[in-house]
DOMARNU-258689 format. One line per 10 residues: their letters; for each residue x, y, z of C-alpha. Coordinates in pm, 1 decimal. Last residue first. Layout:
REM residues N
a	X:Y:Z  ...
***
This chain:
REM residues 466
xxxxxxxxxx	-2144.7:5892.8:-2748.0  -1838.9:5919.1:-2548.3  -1918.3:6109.6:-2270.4  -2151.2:5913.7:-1967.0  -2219.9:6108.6:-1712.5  -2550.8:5952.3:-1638.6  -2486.5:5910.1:-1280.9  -2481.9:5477.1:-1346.7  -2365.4:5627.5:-1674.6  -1989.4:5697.1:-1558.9
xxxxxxxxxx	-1990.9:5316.7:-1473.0  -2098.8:5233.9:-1812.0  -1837.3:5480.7:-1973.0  -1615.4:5305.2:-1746.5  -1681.3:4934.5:-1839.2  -1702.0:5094.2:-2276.5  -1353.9:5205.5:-2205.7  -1219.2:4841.5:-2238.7  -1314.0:4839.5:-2603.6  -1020.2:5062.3:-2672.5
xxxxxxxxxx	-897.6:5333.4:-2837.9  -820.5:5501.9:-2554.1  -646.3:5312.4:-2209.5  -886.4:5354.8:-1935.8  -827.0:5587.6:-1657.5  -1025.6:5527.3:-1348.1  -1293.5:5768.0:-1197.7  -1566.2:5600.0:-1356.5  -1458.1:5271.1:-1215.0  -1398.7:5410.9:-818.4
xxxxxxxxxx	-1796.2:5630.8:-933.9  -1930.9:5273.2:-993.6  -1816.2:5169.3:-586.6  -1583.6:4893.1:-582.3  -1637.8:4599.7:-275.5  -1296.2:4499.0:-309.3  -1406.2:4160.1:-490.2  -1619.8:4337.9:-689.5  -1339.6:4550.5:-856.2  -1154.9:4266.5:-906.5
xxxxxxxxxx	-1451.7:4067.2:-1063.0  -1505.4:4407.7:-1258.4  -1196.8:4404.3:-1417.1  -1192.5:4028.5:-1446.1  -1545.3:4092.9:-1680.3  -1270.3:4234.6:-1973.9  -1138.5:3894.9:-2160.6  -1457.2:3765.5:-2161.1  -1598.6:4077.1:-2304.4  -1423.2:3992.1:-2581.5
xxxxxxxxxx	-1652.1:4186.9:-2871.1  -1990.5:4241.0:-2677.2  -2232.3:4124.4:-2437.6  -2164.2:4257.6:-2080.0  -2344.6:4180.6:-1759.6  -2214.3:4348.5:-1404.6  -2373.0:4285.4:-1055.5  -2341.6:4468.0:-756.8  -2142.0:4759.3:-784.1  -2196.6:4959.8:-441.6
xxxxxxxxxx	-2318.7:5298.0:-519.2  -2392.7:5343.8:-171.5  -2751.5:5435.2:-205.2  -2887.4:5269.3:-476.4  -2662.2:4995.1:-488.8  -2497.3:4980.5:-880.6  -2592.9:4762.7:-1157.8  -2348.3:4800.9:-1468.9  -2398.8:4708.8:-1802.1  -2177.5:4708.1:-2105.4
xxxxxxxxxx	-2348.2:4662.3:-2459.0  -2435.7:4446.7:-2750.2  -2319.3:4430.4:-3070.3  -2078.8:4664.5:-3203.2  -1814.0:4451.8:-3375.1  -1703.8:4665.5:-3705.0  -1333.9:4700.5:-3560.2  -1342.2:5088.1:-3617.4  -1714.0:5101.9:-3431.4  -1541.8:4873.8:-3165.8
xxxxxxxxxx	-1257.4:5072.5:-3067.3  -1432.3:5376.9:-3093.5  -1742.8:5258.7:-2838.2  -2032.7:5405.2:-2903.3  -2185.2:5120.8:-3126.0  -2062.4:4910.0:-2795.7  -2359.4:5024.9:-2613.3  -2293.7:5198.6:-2241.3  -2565.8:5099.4:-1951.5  -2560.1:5189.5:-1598.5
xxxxxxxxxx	-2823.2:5118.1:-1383.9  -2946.1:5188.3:-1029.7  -3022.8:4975.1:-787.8  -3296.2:4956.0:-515.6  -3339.5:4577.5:-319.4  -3604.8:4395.9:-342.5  -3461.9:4079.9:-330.4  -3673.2:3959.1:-668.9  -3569.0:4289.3:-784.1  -3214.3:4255.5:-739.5
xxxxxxxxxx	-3214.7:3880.1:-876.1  -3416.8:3934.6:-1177.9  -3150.8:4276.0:-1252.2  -2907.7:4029.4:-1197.0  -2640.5:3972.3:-967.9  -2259.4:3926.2:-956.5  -2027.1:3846.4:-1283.7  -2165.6:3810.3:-1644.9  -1984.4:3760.0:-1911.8  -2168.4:3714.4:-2291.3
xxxxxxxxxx	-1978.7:3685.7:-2651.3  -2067.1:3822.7:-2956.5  -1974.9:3575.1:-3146.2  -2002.1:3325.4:-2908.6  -1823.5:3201.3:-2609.4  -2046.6:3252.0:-2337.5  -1902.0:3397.5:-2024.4  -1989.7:3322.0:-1602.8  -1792.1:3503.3:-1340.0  -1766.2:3396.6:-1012.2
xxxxxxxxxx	-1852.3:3674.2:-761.9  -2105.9:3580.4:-478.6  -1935.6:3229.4:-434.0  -1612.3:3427.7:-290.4  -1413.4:3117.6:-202.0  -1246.7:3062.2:87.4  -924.2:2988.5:249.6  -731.5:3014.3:594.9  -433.7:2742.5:606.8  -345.4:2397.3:811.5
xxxxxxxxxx	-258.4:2175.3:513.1  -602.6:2044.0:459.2  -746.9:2413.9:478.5  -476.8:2518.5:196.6  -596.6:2186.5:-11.2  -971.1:2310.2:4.2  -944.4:2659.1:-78.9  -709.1:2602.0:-387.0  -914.0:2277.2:-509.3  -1234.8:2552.8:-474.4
xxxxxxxxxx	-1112.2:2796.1:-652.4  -1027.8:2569.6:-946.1  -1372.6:2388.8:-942.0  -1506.3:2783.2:-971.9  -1280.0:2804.9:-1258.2  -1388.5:2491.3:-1461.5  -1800.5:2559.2:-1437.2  -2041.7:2378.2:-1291.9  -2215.5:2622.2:-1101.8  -2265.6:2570.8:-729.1
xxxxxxxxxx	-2319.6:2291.6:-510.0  -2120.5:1951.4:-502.2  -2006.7:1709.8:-768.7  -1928.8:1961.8:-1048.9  -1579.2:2099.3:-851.2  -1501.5:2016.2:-469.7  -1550.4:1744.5:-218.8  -1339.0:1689.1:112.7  -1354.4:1333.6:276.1  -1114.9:1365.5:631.4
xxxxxxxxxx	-1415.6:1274.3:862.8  -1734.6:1175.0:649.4  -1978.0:1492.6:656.2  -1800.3:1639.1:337.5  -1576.0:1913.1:402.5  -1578.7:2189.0:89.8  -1618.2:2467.7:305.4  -1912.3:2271.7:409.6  -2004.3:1998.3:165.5  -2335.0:1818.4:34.5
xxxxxxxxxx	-2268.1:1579.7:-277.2  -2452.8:1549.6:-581.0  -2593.4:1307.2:-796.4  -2916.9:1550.5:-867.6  -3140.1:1312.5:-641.5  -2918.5:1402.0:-291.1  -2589.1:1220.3:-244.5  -2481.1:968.3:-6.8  -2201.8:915.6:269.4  -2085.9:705.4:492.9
xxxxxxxxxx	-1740.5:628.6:434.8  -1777.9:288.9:279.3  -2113.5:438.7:141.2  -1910.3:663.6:-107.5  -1770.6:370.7:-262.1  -1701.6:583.2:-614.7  -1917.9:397.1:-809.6  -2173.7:653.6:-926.5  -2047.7:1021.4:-861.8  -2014.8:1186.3:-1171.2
xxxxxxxxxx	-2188.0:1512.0:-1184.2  -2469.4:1564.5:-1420.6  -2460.8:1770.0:-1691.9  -2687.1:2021.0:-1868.0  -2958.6:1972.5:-2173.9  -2725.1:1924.3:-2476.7  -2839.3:1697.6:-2691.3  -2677.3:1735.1:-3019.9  -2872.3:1603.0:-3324.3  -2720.1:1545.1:-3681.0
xxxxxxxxxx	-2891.2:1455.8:-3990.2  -3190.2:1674.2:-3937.6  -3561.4:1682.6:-3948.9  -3792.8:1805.1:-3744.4  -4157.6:1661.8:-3684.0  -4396.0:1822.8:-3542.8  -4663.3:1793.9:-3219.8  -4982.7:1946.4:-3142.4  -5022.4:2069.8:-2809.8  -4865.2:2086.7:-2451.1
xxxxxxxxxx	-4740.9:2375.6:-2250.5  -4390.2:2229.9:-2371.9  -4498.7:2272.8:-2710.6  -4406.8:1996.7:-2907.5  -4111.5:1862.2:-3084.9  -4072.0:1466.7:-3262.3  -3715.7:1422.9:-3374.7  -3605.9:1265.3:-3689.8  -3290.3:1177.1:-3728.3  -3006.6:1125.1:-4024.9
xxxxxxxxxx	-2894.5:928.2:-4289.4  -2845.7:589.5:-4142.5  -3183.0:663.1:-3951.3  -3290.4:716.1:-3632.2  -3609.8:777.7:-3477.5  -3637.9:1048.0:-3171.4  -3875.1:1141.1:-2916.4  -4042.5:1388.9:-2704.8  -3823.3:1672.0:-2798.5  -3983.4:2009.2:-2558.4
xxxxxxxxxx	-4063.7:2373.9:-2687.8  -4093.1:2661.9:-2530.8  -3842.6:2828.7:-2747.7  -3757.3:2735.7:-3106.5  -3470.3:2923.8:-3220.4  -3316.8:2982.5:-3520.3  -2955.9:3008.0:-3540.9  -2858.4:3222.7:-3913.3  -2668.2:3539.5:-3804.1  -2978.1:3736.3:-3705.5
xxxxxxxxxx	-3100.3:3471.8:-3464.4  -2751.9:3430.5:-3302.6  -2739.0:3860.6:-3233.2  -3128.5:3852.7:-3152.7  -3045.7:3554.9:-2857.3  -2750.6:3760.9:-2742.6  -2943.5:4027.9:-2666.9  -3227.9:3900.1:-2516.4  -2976.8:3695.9:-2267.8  -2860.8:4013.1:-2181.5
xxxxxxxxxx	-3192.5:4198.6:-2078.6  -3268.2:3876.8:-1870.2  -2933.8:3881.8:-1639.5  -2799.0:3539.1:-1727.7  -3021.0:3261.1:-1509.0  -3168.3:3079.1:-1819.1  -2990.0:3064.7:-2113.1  -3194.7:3078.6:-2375.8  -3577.2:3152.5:-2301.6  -3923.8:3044.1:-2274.9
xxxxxxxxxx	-3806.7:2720.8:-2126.8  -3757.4:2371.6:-2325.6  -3540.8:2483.1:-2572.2  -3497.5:2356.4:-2933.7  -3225.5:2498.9:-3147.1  -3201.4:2495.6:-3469.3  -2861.2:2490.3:-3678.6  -2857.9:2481.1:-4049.4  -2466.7:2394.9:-4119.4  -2181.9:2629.1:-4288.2
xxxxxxxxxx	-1860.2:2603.4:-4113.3  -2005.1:2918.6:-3922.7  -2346.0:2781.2:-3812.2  -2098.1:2439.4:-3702.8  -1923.1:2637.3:-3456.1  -2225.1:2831.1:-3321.9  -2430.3:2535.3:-3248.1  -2139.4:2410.4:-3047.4  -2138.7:2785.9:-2854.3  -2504.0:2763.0:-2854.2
xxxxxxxxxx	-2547.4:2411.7:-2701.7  -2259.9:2447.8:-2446.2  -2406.7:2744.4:-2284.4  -2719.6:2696.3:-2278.4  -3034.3:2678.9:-2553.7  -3125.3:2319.3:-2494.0  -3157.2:2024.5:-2764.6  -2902.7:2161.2:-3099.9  -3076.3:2027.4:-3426.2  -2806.0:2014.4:-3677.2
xxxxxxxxxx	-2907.6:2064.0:-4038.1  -2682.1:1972.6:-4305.3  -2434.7:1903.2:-4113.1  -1998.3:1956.9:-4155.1  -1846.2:1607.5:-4189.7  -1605.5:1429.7:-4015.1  -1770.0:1547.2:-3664.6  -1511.8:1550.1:-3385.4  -1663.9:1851.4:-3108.5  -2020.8:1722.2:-3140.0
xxxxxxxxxx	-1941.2:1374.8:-2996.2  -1785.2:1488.0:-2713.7  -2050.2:1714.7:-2612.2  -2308.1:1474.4:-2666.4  -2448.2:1326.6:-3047.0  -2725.2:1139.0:-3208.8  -2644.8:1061.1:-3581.6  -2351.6:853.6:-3487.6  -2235.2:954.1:-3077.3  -2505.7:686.6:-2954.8
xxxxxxxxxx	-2723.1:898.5:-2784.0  -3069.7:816.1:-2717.8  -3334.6:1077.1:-2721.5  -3669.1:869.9:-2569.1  -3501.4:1019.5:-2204.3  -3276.9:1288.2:-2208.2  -2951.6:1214.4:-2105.0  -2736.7:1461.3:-1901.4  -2375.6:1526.8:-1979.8  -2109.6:1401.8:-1788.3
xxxxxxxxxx	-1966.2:1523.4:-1441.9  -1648.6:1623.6:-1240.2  -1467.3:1335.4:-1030.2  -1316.3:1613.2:-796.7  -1344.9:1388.1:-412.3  -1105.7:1481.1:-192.6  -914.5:1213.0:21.7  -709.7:1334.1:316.9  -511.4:1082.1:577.3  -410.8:927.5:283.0
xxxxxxxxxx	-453.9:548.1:205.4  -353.5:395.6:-153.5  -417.8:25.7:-234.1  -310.2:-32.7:-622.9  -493.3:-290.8:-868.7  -452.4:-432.7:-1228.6  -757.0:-461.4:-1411.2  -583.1:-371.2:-1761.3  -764.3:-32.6:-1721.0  -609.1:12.8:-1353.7
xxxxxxxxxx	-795.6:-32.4:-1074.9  -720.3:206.0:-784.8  -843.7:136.9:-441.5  -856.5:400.2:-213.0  -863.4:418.4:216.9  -833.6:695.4:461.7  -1171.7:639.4:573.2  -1359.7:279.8:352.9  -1272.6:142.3:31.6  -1294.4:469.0:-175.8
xxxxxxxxxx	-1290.5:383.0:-498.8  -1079.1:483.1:-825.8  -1045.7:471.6:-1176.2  -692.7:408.8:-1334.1  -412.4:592.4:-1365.8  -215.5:716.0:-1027.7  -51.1:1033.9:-1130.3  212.4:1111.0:-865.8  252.3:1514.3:-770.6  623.7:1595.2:-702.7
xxxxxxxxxx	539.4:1912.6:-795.1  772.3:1920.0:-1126.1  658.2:1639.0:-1217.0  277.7:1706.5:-1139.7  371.6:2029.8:-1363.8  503.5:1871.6:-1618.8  201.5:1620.5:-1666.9  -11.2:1898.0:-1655.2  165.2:2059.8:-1979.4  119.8:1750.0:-2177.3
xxxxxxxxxx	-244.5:1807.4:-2098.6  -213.1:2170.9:-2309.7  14.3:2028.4:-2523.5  -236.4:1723.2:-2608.1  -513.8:2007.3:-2601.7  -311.5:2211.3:-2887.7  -246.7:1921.3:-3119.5  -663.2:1787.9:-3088.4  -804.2:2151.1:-3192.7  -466.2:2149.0:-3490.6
xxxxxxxxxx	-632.1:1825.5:-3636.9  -990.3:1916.4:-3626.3  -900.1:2228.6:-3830.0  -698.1:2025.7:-4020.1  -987.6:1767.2:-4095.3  -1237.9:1987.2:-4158.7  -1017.9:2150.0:-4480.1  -1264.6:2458.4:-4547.5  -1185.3:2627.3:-4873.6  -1106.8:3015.3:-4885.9
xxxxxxxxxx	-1070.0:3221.1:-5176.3  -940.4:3546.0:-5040.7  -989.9:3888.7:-5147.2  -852.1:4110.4:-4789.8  -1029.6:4536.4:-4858.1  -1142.5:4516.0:-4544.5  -1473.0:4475.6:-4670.0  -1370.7:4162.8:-4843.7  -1241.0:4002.2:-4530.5  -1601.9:4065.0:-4329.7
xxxxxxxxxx	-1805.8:4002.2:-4634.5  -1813.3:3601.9:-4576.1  -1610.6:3360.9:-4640.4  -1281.8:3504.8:-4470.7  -1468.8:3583.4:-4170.4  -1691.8:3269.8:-4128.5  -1314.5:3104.9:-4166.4  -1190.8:3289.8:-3906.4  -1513.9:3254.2:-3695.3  -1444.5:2924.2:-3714.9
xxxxxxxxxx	-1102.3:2839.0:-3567.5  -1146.7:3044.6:-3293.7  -1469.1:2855.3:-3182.1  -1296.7:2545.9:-3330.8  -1030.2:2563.7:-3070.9  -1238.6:2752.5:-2787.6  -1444.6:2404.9:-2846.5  -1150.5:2211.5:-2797.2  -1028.2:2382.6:-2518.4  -1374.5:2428.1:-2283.5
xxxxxxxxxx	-1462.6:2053.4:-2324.4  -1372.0:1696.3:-2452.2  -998.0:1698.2:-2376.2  -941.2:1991.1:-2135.3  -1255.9:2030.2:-1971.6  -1386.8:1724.8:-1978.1  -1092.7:1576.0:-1745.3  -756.4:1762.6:-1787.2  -484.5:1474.9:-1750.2  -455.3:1235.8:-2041.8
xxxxxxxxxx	-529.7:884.3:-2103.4  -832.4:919.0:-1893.6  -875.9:695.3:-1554.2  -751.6:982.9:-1259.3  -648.4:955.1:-954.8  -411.4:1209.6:-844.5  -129.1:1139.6:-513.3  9.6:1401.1:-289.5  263.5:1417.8:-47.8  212.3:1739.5:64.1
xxxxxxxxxx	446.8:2043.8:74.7  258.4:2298.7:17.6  356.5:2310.2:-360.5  294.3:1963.9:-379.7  -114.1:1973.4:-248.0  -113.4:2297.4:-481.3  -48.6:2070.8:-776.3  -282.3:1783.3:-659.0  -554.8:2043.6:-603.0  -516.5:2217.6:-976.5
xxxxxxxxxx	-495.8:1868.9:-1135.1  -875.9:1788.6:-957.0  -1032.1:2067.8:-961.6  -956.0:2149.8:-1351.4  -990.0:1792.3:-1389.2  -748.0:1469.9:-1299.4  -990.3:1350.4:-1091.1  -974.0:1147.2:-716.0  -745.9:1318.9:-538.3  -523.0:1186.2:-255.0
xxxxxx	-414.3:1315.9:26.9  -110.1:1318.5:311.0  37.2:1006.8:118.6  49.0:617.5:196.4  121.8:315.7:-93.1  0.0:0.0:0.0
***
C-alpha cells in the first residue's frame, strides 16, 4: 500500500489544480484519474476544444463572408475539416502534456486508473488492464467532475445522435443540426458548425436561452444568433427520436402541450446540462450519499465523512472549470493547516459566441426579486471607438450599482471579448468597488475596455463618449 497526506480522485480542472497545490505545500500528494490524459472534460472533450474550433471558425466565417472583403482582404477560402480538427486535438495534447510537467515538477504522482474509496483513509485504484493499487491518505477529496445529461426517448449513440464529445469531432460539416437546450454548451457548439456552414435549430424547453444570465442580456444575445442564421424554437420540448443511417427525426411539441412536429436533421446534439459523476465511487464505505441531482453536500468543501473533502461539479454551485479551481485552492490550503475561501457571490460566467456574454454578480431578476434599489448603468458598444473601427458593435456594457452606496453589484456585458474584460469588474467586486472608483479610473483610448467606465460613468448619467 502506498500512503500520502491526500489523494485526489480527478485529474480535472479541480482535480490537477488540487494535486499541484497539495505539492507546492508540501504534501505528499497522489491524483487519480482513468483518462489517457490529464484535464478531465474540460481539457480533452470541453472548454479547449471548443475555444479551438470557436477560434477556428469565426476565421473562416470571416474570410467567407463580407467581413475580409470589406477590409479590402480577397481570399478564396476552402474549409479542410480535418486540419481544423487536427490542430483543436495538437493544442489540447500540449495543453495536458503541460499537466504532466507540472505534477513532475510538484512531485505530484498520477495514479491511472479509476478509483474507490474502500472505507476512511482508504482508495483502491484499478487500472484499465484490471490491475490494482491500495492507496490510504489521511485526506481524500473527491473532484470526479460530471457528464452530460440524457434525455429520455433521445438516445445517444455519438452517430447521428451526439453529446458534447461527440459534437466537437464530426467528419463532416451538417446539413441541419438540431441543438436540444439553448445553454451554454449548445449555442457555442451550435455556433461552430453555423459558421462552417450547417442549419442549426435549437430547441429549448423554457421560454428563453440561457436561463439565469441577467434577462436583458440573454435578449441580446439571442437577436445577435437569430440574425446570423440560429433559429430558435423556445418553449418547446423533444419527445422522441427515430434514427436513420442518414439522419434523425425528432418529434417537438410545445412544452405547454399541443400538437406535435416533426424536425428533421442529420445530426442532433443533446445538450440539456450535466450531471456530476459520482456513481461507483464507494461513497457508502465512508458514509455518505448524495441528494437526487448526484450530488454531494459539503461545508467549506468538508463532506460529513471525517477527512472526505468534495469540490468541482459534484457539489453545489455552477459547474463551471474556474469555480472547481477555486475551490481545489481553498480546500488543499485548509487540509494543510491554512485560511481559504471562495467568494461564491462573484464567479464570473461567459459565453463564447460571437458576440460573446460575461456576467459576474447579480441580476436585474435577482435585485428585484430581493427587493433591493439599484441603479443602472448601460454603455452600447456602437459608441465605443474601438469597436465602431473594428465593425463589432453588438451588444453593450452594463453596470448595476446599490442605490444608495453605489456599491457595484452585478455586471453583464455582451460584446466583442468581453470575456477577456469581466476580471476588471470581478476585481473591482471583490474589493467591494463603488461605480464612481470605475468611472474615476483611466482607461487606455482606443479601446473596447472604455465601454466598463463609460458604463460606470452612466450609473450618474455622465456618460461622454457617445
Amino acid at each position: 500500500m502506498s500512503n500520502y497526506d491526500v489523494v485526489i480522485l480527478g485529474g480535472g480542472p479541480g482535480g490537477y489544480n488540487a494535486a499541484i497545490r497539495a505539492g507546492q505545500l508540501g504534501l505528499k500528494a497522489a491524483c487519480v484519474e482513468g483518462r489517457a490524459t490529464l484535464g478531465g472534460t474540460c481539457l480533452n472533450v470541453g472548454c479547449m476544444p471548443s475555444k479551438a474550433l470557436l477560434h477556428a471558425s469565426e476565421l473562416y466565417e470571416a474570410a467567407t463572408g463580407t467581413e475580409f472583403a470589406n477590409l479590402g482582404i480577397e481570399v478564396s477560402p476552402t474549409l479542410n475539416l480535418a486540419q481544423m480538427m487536427k490542430q483543436k486535438d495538437e493544442s489540447v495534447a500540449g495543453l495536458t502534456k503541460g499537466i504532466e510537467f507540472l505534477f513532475r515538477k510538484n512531485k505530484v504522482d498520477w495514479i491511472k486508473g479509476w478509483g474507490h474509496i474502500d472505507g476512511p483513509g482508504k482508495v483502491t485504484v484499478t487500472g484499465d488492464d484490471g490491475t490494482k493499487t491500495d492507496l490510504s491518505a489521511k485526506d481524500i477529496v473527491i473532484a470526479t467532475g460530471s457528464e452530460p445529461m440524457p434525455l429520455p426517448g433521445v438516445a445517444i449513440d455519438n452517430q447521428r445522435i451526439l453529446d458534447s464529445t461527440g459534437a466537437l469531432s464530426l467528419s463532416e460539416v451538417p446539413r441541419h443540426l438540431v441543438v436540444i437546450g439553448a445553454g451554454v454548451i449548445g449555442l457555442e457548439l451550435g455556433s461552430v458548425w453555423r459558421r462552417l456552414g450547417a442549419q442549426v435549430t435549437v430547441v429549448e424547453y423554457l421560454d428563453r436561452i440561457c436561463p439565469g444570465v441577467d434577462g436583458e442580456a440573454g435578449k441580446t444575445l439571442q437577436r445577435a444568433l437569430a440574425k446570423q442564421g440560429i433559429q430558435f424554437k423556445l418553449s418547446s420540448k423533444v419527445t422522441g427520436a427515430a434514427t436513420s443511417a442518414s439522419g434523425v427525426q425528432l418529434q417537438v411539441e410545445p412544452a405547454a402541450g399541443g400538437e406535435a412536429q416533426t424536425l428533421d436533421a442529420d445530426y442532433v446534439l443533446v445538450a440539456i446540462g450535466r450531471r456530476p459523476y459520482t456513481q461507483g465511487l464507494g461513497l457508502e464505505n465512508v458514509g455518505l450519499s448524495t441528494d437526487k441531482r448526484g450530488m454531494l453536500a459539503n461545508q467549506r468543501h468538508r463532506t460529513e465523512a471525517p477527512g472526505v473533502w468534495v469540490i468541482g461539479d459534484v457539489t453545489a454551485g455552477p459547474m463551471l472549470a474556474h469555480k472547481a479551481e477555486d475551490e481545489a485552492m481553498a480546500c488543499i490550503e485548509q487540509i494543510a493547516g491554512k485560511a481559504a475561501e471562495v467568494n461564491y457571490a462573484l464567479i464570473p460566467s461567459v459565453i463564447y459566441t460571437r458576440p460573446e456574454l460575461a456576467s459576474v454578480g447579480k441580476t436585474e431578476e435577482q435585485l428585484k426579486a430581493e427587493g433591493r434599489a439599484y441603479k443602472v448603468g448601460k454603455f452600447p458598444f456602437t459608441a465605443n471607438s474601438r469597436a465602431k473601427i473594428n465593425h463589432e458593435t453588438e451588444g453593450f456594457a452594463k453596470v448595476l450599482a446599490d442605490e444608495r452606496t453605489d456599491e457595484i453589484l452585478g455586471v453583464h456585458l455582451v460584446g466583442p471579448s468581453v470575456s477577456e474584460m469581466i476580471g476588471e469588474y470581478c476585481v473591482a467586486m471583490e474589493f467591494s468597488a463603488s461605480a464612481e472608483d470605475i468611472a474615476l479610473t483611466c482607461h487606455p483610448h482606443p479601446t473596447r475596455s472604455e465601454a466598463l467606465r463609460q458604463a460606470a460613468m452612466n450609473v450618474e448619467g455622465m456618460a461622454t463618449q457617445m
